[in-house]
Every structure is written in structure tokens, then in C-alpha cells.
N, C-alpha and C positions, 0 to 999 in steps of 0.2 A: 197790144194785148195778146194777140197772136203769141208774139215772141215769149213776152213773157208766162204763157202758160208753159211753152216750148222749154223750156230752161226749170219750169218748176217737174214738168216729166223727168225729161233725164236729172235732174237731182235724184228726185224720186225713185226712177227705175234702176239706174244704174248702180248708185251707192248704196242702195237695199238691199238688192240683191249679192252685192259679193260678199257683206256683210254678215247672210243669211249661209252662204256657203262657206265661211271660214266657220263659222261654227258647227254647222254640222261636220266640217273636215275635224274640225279641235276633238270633237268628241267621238270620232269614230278612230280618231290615233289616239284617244288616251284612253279606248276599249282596246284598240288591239294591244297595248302595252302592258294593260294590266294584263289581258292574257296568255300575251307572253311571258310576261311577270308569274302567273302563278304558275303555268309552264314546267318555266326553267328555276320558280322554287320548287318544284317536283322534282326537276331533273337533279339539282341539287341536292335537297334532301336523299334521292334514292344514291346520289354518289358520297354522301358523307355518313350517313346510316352505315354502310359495309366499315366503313374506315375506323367506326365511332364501337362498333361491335368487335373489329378487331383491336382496339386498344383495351376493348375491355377482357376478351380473350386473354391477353397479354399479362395484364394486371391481373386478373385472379388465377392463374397459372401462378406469375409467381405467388400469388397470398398460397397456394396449395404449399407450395414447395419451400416456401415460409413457415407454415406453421408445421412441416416436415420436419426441419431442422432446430424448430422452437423445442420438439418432442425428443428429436436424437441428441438435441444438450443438455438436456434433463436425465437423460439415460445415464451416457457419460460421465455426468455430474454427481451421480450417486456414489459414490466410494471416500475413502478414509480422511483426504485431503495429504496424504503424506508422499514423500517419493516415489514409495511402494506401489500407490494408485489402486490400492486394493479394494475390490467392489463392498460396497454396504448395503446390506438388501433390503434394510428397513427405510431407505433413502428410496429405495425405487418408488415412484407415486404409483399407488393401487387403493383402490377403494371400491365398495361393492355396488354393483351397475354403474361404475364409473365414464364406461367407455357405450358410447351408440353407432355402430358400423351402421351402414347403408347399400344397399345392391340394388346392381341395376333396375333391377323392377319397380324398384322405389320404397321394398320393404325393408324394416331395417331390425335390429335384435341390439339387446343391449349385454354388456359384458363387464366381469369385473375390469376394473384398471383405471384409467385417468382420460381425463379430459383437459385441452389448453385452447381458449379464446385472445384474441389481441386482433392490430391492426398491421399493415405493410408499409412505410415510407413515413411520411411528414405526418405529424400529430394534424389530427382529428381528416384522415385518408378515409376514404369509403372504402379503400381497397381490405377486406376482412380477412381471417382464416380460423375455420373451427378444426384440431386435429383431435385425433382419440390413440391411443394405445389399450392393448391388451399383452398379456402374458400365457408363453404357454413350453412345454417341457418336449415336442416336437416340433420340426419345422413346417411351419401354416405357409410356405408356400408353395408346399402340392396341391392343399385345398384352393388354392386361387390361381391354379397356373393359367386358366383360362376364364375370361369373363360366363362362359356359358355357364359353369359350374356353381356361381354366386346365386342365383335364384332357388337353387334347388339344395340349399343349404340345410333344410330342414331333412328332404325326403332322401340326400345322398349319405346322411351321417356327417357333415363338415360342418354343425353347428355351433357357430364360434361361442356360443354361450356356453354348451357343454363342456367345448374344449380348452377356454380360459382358464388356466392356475386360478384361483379362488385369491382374495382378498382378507386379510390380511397373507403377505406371500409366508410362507412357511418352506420353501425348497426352492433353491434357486434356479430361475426358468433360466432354458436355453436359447428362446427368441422373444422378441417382441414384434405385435403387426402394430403396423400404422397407418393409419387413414386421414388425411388430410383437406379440407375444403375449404381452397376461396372463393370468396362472393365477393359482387362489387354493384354499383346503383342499377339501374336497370338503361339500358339505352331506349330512346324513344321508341315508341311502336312496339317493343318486345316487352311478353310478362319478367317478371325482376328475377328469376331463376334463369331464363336465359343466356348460357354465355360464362357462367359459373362456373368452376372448373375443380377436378376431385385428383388427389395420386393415393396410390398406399404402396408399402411398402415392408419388408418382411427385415427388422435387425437381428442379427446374430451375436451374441455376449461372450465375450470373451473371458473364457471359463475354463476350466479345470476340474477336473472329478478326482486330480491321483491320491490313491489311497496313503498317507505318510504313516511310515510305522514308527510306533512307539506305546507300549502299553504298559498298565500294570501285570504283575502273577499275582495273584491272591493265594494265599494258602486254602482249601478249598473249605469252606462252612462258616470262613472265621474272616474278619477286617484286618488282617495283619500280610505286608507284601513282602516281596523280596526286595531288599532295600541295599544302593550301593556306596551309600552314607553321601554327605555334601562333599565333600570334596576325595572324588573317587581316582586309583589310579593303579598302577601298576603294582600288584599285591596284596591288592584294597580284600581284606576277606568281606563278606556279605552276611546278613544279617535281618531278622525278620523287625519288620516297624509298623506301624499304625498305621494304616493306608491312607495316603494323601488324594487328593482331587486325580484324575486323569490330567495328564501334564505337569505333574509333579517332576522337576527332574532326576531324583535318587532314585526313582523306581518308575524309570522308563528303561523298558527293554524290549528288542526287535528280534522276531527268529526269522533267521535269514536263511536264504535257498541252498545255501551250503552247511544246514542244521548248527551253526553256531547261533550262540546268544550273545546279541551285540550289547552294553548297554549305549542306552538310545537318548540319554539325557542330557550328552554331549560326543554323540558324533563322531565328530574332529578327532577324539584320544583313542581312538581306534581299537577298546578295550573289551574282552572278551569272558566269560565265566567257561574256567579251565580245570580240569581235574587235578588235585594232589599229586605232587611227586609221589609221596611216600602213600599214597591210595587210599581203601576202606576205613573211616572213621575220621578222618580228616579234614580241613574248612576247605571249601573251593575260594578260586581267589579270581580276580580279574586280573588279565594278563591280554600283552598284546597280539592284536588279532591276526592270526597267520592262518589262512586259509583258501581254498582252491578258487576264491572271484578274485582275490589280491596276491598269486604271486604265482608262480610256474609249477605249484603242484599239479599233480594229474587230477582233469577235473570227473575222473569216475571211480566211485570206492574199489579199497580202500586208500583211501589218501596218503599222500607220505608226509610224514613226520609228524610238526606239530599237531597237526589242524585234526588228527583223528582224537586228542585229549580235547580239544574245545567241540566237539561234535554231541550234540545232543538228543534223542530219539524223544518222541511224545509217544508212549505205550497204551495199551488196549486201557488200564485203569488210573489213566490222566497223572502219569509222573513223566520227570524228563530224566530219561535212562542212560546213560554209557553203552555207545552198542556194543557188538559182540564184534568179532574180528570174520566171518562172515556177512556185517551189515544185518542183522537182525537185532532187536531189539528186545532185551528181558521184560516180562512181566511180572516177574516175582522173587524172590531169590534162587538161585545165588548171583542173580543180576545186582549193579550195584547202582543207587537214584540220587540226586539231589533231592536232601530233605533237609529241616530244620529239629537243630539239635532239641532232644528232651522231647519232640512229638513223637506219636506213635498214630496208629488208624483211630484209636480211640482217645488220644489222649491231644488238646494243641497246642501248639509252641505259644512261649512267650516273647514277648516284647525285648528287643535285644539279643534272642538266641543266633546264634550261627546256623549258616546253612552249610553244610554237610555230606559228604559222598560217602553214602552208606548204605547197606542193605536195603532193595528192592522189599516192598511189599504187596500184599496181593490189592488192600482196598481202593474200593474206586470210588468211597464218597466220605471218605474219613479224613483224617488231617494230616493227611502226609500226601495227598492227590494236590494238585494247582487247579486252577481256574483263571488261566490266563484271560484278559482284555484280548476280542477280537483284533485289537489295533496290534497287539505283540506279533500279527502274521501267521503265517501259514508254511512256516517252512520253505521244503522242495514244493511243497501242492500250488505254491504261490507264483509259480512260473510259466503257468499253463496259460494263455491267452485267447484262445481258440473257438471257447463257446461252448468246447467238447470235454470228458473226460481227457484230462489231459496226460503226462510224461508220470504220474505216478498213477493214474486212472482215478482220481478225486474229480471233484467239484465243488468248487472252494465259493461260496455267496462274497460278491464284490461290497455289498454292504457291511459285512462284517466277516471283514477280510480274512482271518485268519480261522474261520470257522469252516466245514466241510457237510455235505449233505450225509447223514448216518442214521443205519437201520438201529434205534432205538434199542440200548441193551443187547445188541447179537441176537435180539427176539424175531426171528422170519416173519411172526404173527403178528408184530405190535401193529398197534390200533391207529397209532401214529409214527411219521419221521421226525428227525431234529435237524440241528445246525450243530454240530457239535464242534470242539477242537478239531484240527487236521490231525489225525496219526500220524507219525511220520519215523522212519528209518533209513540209513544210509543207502539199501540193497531195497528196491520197491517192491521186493516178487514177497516178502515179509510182510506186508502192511497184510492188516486182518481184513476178509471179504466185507465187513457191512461195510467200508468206507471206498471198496473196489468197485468203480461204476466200467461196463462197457456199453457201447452205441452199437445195433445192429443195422444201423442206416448208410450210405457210401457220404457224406459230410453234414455240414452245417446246413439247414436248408429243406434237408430230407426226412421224411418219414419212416422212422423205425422204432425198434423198444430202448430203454434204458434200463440194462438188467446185473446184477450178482450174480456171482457162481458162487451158490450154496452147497457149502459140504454136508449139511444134511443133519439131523438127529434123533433121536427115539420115536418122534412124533413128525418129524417132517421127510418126503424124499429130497435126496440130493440132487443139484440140477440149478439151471436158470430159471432165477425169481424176478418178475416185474413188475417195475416201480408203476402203479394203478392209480389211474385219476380217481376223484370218488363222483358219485353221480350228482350231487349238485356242489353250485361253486363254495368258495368258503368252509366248506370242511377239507379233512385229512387224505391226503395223498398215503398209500401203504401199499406193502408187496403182496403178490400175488403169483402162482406158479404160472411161468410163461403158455399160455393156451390161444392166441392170434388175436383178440377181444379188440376191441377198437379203444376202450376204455386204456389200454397199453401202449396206445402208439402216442409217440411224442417225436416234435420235430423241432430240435434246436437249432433257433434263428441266427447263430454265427455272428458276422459283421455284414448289415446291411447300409450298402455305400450311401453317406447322408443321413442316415439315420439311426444315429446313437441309441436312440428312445425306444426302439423297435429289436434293436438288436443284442444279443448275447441272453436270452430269455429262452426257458424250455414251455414249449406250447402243446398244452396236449389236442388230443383231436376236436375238442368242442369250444377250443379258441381261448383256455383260458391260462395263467403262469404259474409257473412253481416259484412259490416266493417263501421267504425265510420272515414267519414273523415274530418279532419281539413282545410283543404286547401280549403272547398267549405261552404262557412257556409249562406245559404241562408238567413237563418234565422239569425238574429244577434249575436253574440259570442256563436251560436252553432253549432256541427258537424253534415252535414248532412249523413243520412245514404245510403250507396251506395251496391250496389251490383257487386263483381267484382271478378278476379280469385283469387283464393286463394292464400297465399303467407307466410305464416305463423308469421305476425309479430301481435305484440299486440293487434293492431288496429280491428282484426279480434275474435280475445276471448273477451267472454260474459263468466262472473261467473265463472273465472280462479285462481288457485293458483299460486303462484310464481314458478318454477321453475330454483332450484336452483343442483348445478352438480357439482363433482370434476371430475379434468383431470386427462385422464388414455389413454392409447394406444390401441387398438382393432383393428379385423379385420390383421393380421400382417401376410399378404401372401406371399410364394413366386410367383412370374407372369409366366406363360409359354408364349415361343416363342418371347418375348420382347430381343433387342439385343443392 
């Protein structure tokens, strides 16, 4: 009995008990495991988090740089489809408040231009990109040379809203900004803007502003041109005709810096309008063109041989003269003009008549004056580049190239200036004062006056007269006897390096331009001059060179705080 209790203990005792201790063991390692377990998914998750955020760095970097170039083939893409590659600007995409920029602060403004949404990589990617374009006629990457300057867009003047070319485009811009944003899902733990990534960048268009010559001459009051028939050449007499479209080729013609009349309707045959052998009363004929840019004559009057018969003056009452053997140019008889046969100041040519090397007349708004097309040129005036009165002391409007700043009528007093023809003569100390500008500043850049030398008349003294801003913008610029005013000081911006838009503009002291405008012509078929804010279009350069630019990408930032 004994025994057998003895055998029923240790059953009892001994295999209960270990029993009792593997499970408390089972469960106190399958506690430390789990908490190793969540642990080292901690530790994990914190080492694949960095890994999982820079892949998405990664990826919307490129989606930015993606929809960057989605934007710059679109640019590109706009022109003719031909060889040429020649830009079409109704192709550019613009549309109004097209375009929504973003700055760092998180504020953002909207602009005319375009917008492009898509995705980056394999259909249906999270990897996204929104970019935007805007248009503008200076280069926007001063206003963003630095992130600081993007907040303060409103209160520093660099409001890109202001400063966007307007929708439909009407004038062809000189850059384009772009701003670019990829997004991509969100990685865990972070809000879904996190990680998102922004470029802009500033494209430059590859562009050309040169002025090509070729214009009509109008007989002046009347629709009838100088015409050098269809098939023009060597002997070809000339002849008045009904005025065709501007690019007509019979009655294209160029006044060139060496006062010949090219005609311009073919170039290539290198044909010139040259005076009569036999002189006074005679047809001009076109003849080839020998003159001092194409051939070893001496290039300062008077010219030898042929080129002083094809040489032409534009006189005080708008006729093209024969100069004199001094380089002066007649106004009246016994000077001798190109005119059209059977006109007279009162009376005008017909359809068919010949034009004629005949007695000069005095009128300056009858039918025997021209009204050349600004495109016809500016003569010698057309050489000056500078910004400044230039080598004949003009200033020739780069808009309408062949026109010149002029004291209205030789009146001291008038109420207004114009854009008139250039004057022009072989010898420049001949040109009449209202079209003689001088600077009393040391260059381009500087502040001084822009003034005549008046010889004077019954009612005016003789002496220097300055060109006078008027006191609010939008009205008349006019002369004034030089007396120090501040209203007098003007400082022509020359060439400012970078800055086409900015430069070859005369600015008077209260910031605003002399600009040639079309749309106001007081005066009869001319521009009067106005003074207004600046804006950098043609209309605004005196004595400008063409400006011509290849496209290139610049300015290519990354944006901070943009999401």
C-alpha cells in the first residue's frame, strides 16, 4: 500500500510539474518573439520608409522634368511644318488664365498661357506631372533669379500676371516660363504632398526682328504707285499703276544707305531707277545697280561715275530729288525730281503714265510729293545702330523703319511731333534742322537733352530747342526753348546686354518712352509721337539693330516648398 501510494506521488509530482514549466517557458518565448517581432518591424519599417520616400523623390523629379519637356515640344512644335521650320504663332497654346504658377509660400497667381496634365512611365503610373507655360516679351529670368524674390511678387513689381503677353498672342514673345510638377502616391506616414517635386524654367525663341526692306511709293493723296511692270529689267521705263497689296512684286522698292532705289521685288537682278541720258523731261529707266556698297567707288560723296545718276535725295516737300554736285538736295526748281508724267501739285497722274525726270516743285501735299511705305527704308538714316542720333544726326523709329522723328511742318511751336519720311542727301550738313537731332549726354545710358539747332524766325529766337516730355503720360511730346527743366532730360537706353526689351528706347525723366504711334495720325499719313509707359515693342526704339536670338533653355531650377 505504502508503495503504491509512493509511485502514485511521484507520477503526480514529478510529471506535473515540468509540464507546468514548459508552458510557462512556451509562453514567455512566444512573448519575447513577438516583441521582438514588433521590434524589428519597427526597425524595418524605419529602414525602408527613407528608401520608399527616396524612390519617390526619384520619380516625381522625373514626372517634373517630364512634363518640362512635354511643354518645350509643344513650343517647338508650333511652326509651318516645312523645311523652313518657320515659327506660327497661332500654334503657340495661349489661352486666358491658362497658366497657374506657385511660390514658395504656397501662394500662387494665375496667367494667360497653357496648361499640360499626363502621366510618367507604364499606363495607368501614379508617377503624374502638371506643367504650365506663360509668355512674355522680356526675359523672366531676373525676376526669378533667386527663390527669395518669388513671395514677394506682388509688392516687388515681378507679377507674372501683369507681366504675361495677353492671350490671344498678337506679337510674338521672346520667352516662355515654365513650371513643372510631379506628384506621385504618398508613402506611408507622410501627408501625399510630401516628396513631390517642382522645376521651372525660363525658354528663349528663336527669333528675328530684322527689319526686310521693300515697300510701296504712293503718289501722295492718290492709290496709284510707282510700278516696274511684271517682268522688269534693264531699261524697263517705270510707270504709275493701281496700288497692289504691300508685297506686290512690281512696286517693291528699297532706299538703300547709299541713296539708290533698289527695286526690291526681285533682288537678285540687281536693278536700280537711274536718271536719263539725255536729262529734263525724260522716262527714268531701271539700270544696273553700280554703287559705292558693290564696287570700288569711293564710299564718300561725291561718288565717281555711275552711282551719282542713280542717287536719290528725299527733299523738305517729300519728292526724290537729283542732288546737286555739292550733295545738297533742291526743293524746288531749278532742281530736277522724279515725277509722273501729266501730274502737276494740283492735278494727278493717271493710270499708265510714266514717271519722269523733270522740274522740281515746291508742293508738299499735292501730287507730285510720294508717300513712300516705311518698309521702302530710311536711306543713309538707316545705318545708325547706336540708340543715338546717329552718322546723319536722325532718328529713324525701328517700327517703321524708314520713318524719322520731325518737328511737324519746320513749325518750332507745333502742338505735336511726327514720324515722318527720313530727309535724306548725299552731303548730311544739307539735311534741314527739324530732322537734325543732337544728345547733350557723354552716351547711351546717360542723362541729357535731345535738342535742334533753330535758326530762328520772326516770332521765335534762334538757338537750341528741346524735345519736352508733356506732363501726363499719353499725350504730345513737343519743343521747347532749352532752359534745364527736368521735363527735358531724356536718357537713351542704348544696348542693354540681355535685354532687347529694355533697350534702344528714349526715356524721359519720369520713366516713360517716346514711341511712334500709328493709330493717332494727326497729321495726315503720319505717326504722331506720344509719350507713354514703356513696353518694349518696336514702336519704342530709335536707331536700333535687329535683334535676332536662337532658342536655348536657361534659368532651369529646382522650386522649394512648391507641392
Amino acid at each position: 500500500m505504502f508503495l503504491r501510494i509512493r509511485r502514485v506521488l511521484e507520477r503526480r509530482g514529478g510529471g506535473e510539474g515540468d509540464e507546468g514549466i514548459a508552458l510557462l517557458l512556451s509562453l514567455f518565448v512566444m512573448l519575447m518573439v513577438s516583441t521582438l517581432s514588433i521590434g524589428l518591424l519597427a526597425v524595418v519599417l524605419n529602414e525602408t520608409r527613407p528608401t520608399q520616400f527616396q524612390r519617390k523623390l526619384t520619380r516625381t523629379i522625373n514626372g517634373a522634368e517630364g512634363g518640362l519637356q512635354v511643354v518645350l515640344n509643344q513650343l517647338r512644335a508650333a511652326n509651318d511644318g516645312t523645311s523652313a521650320n518657320k515659327g506660327v504663332l497661332s500654334k503657340l497654346p495661349c489661352s486666358a488664365d491658362g497658366a497657374t504658377f506657385t511660390f514658395p509660400d504656397g501662394s500662387t497667381v494665375k496667367a494667360d498661357g497653357s496648361a499640360y496634365s499626363g502621366s510618367i512611365g507604364t499606363a495607368g503610373s501614379s508617377t503624374t506631372y502638371t506643367a504650365y507655360v506663360s509668355y512674355y516679351a522680356s526675359d523672366p529670368s531676373s525676376w526669378y533669379a533667386t527663390q527669395a524674390q518669388w513671395p514677394n511678387y506682388a509688392t516687388t513689381g515681378k507679377n507674372i500676371n501683369a507681366q504675361a503677353m495677353a492671350c490671344p498672342l498678337n506679337a510674338v514673345p521672346a520667352y516662355a516660363f515654365v513650371q513643372s510638377v510631379g506628384r506621385d502616391s504618398a508613402v506611408s506616414g507622410f501627408n501625399s504632398t510630401i516628396g513631390n517635386r517642382s522645376v521651372h524654367a525660363t525658354y528663349q525663341f528663336n527669333t528675328t526682328n530684322t527689319n526686310v526692306q521693300g515697300g510701296r511709293i504712293f503718289e501722295f493723296n492718290t492709290q496709284l504707285c510707282l510700278d516696274a511692270g511684271t517682268v522688269p529689267a534693264v531699261g524697263t521705263t517705270l510707270t504709275m499703276q493701281n496700288c497692289g497689296a504691300l508685297g506686290y512684286a512690281p512696286q517693291m522698292w528699297s532706299y538703300r544707305t547709299d541713296l539708290s532705289i533698289l527695286y526690291a521685288g526681285n533682288p537678285a537682278l540687281n536693278l536700280c531707277i537711274q536718271q536719263p541720258a539725255s536729262g529734263n523731261g525724260n522716262a527714268v529707266t531701271l539700270q544696273t545697280c553700280t554703287s559705292a556698297a558693290n564696287t570700288t567707288n569711293s564710299t564718300t560723296y561725291p561718288y565717281i561715275g555711275v552711282q551719282q545718276v542713280q542717287e536719290w535725295g528725299f527733299n523738305d516737300n517729300g519728292h526724290f530729288a537729283a542732288p546737286y554736285s555739292d550733295g545738297s538736295v533742291p526743293n524746288a526748281s531749278p532742281g530736277v525730281c522724279l515725277q509722273p508724267s501729266g501730274g502737276s501739285d494740283s492735278t494727278p497722274a493717271v493710270v499708265n503714265a510714266q514717271v519722269i525726270y523733270t522740274t522740281c516743285d515746291a508742293g508738299t501735299t499735292g501730287y507730285t510729293a510720294w508717300n513712300p511705305d516705311p518698309q521702302v527704308g530710311a536711306g543713309k538714316a538707316g545705318g545708325a545702330t547706336s540708340g543715338l542720333p546717329g552718322g546723319t544726326n536722325q532718328l529713324v523709329n525701328y517700327q517703321e523703319f524708314g520713318r524719322c522723328l520731325d518737328i511737324t511742318g519746320q513749325q518750332i511751336d507745333a502742338d505735336h511731333l511726327i514720324d515722318y519720311p527720313c530727309k535724306q542727301a548725299p552731303a548730311t550738313k544739307w539735311l534741314t534742322w527739324n530732322q537734325v537731332w543732337n544728345f547733350s549726354g557723354s552716351g547711351a545710358g546717360q542723362v541729357g537733352t535731345i535738342y535742334v539747332n533753330y535758326p530762328g524766325d520772326s516770332n521765335h529766337a534762334a538757338g537750341k530747342y528741346c524735345l519736352t516730355a508733356p506732363t501726363s503720360p499719353a499725350t504730345y511730346a513737343v519743343m521747347t526753348f532749352c532752359n534745364g527743366t527736368t521735363a527735358q532730360n531724356w536718357t537713351p537706353s542704348g544696348v542693354i546686354t540681355g535685354n532687347y526689351a529694355a533697350s534702344y528706347e528714349i526715356v524721359s525723366a519720369g520713366g516713360l518712352c517716346l514711341t511712334a504711334d500709328g493709330t493717332n495720325q494727326i497729321t495726315y499719313l503720319s505717326s504722331t509721337i506720344t509719350v507713354v509707359a514703356c513696353d518694349g515693342t518696336a514702336k519704342q526704339k530709335w536707331n536700333a539693330p535687329a535683334n535676332a536670338v536662337n532658342n536655348n533653355l536657361t534659368n532651369l531650377n529646382e522650386d522649394q516648398g512648391v507641392k
